[in-house]
N, C-alpha and C positions, 0 to 999 in steps of 0.2 A: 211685773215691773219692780216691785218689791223687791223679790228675791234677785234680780238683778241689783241692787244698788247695796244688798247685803256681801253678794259675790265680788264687787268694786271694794266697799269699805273694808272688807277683811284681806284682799291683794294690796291696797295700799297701805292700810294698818303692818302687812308684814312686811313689807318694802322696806317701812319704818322700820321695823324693829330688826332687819337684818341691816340695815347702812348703822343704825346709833349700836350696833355691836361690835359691827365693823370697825369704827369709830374711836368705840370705848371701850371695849373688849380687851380682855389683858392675852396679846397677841403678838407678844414679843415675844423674840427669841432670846433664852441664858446666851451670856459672853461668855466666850472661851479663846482659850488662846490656842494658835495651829500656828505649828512652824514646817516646814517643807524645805527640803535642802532643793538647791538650784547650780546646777555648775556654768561657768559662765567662761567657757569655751570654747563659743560654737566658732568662729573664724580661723581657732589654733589648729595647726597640721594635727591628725592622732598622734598620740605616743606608742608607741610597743610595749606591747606588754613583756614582763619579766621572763624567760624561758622557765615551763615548765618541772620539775625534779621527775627524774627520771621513775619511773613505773617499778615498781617493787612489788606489785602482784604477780598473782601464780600465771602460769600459759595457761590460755585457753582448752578446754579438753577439745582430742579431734574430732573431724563432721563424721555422724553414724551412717557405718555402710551396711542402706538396707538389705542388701542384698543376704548379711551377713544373719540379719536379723529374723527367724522366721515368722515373727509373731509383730514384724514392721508395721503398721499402718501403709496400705497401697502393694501390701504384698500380695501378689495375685497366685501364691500358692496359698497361701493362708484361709483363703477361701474356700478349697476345694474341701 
């Protein structure tokens, strides 16, 4: 019975001492400032965009014909 009222007084001794922390605990949070841009036209029709400048990069090189290739990957001579 003893140790039953020790087991009591020490669950609500920390009861205590977790609520006056909670309480009085420096438990705030530093201020700081946030800004976030927000555009505010969700009802406006979309716009268009600008037309792109036209492509100044090189052509693509042409697709490899495996056939050409002996050493292909999936060449089923290559295996022999």
């Amino acid at each position: 019975m003893r140790l039953l009222r020790v087991i009591v007084f020490l669950l609500v001794a920390a009861l205590l001492a977790l609520t006056g922390y909670a309480y009085f605990g420096d438990m705030s949070a530093d201020p700081r400032t946030t800004r976030v841009p927000v555009r505010l036209d969700l009802g406006a029709a979309p716009t268009t965009a600008p037309p792109a400048p036209a492509a100044t990069a090189e052509p693509a090189e042409p697709p490899v014909d495996p056939a050409a290739d002996p050493g292909a990957p999936g060449d089923a001579d290559a295996l022999d």
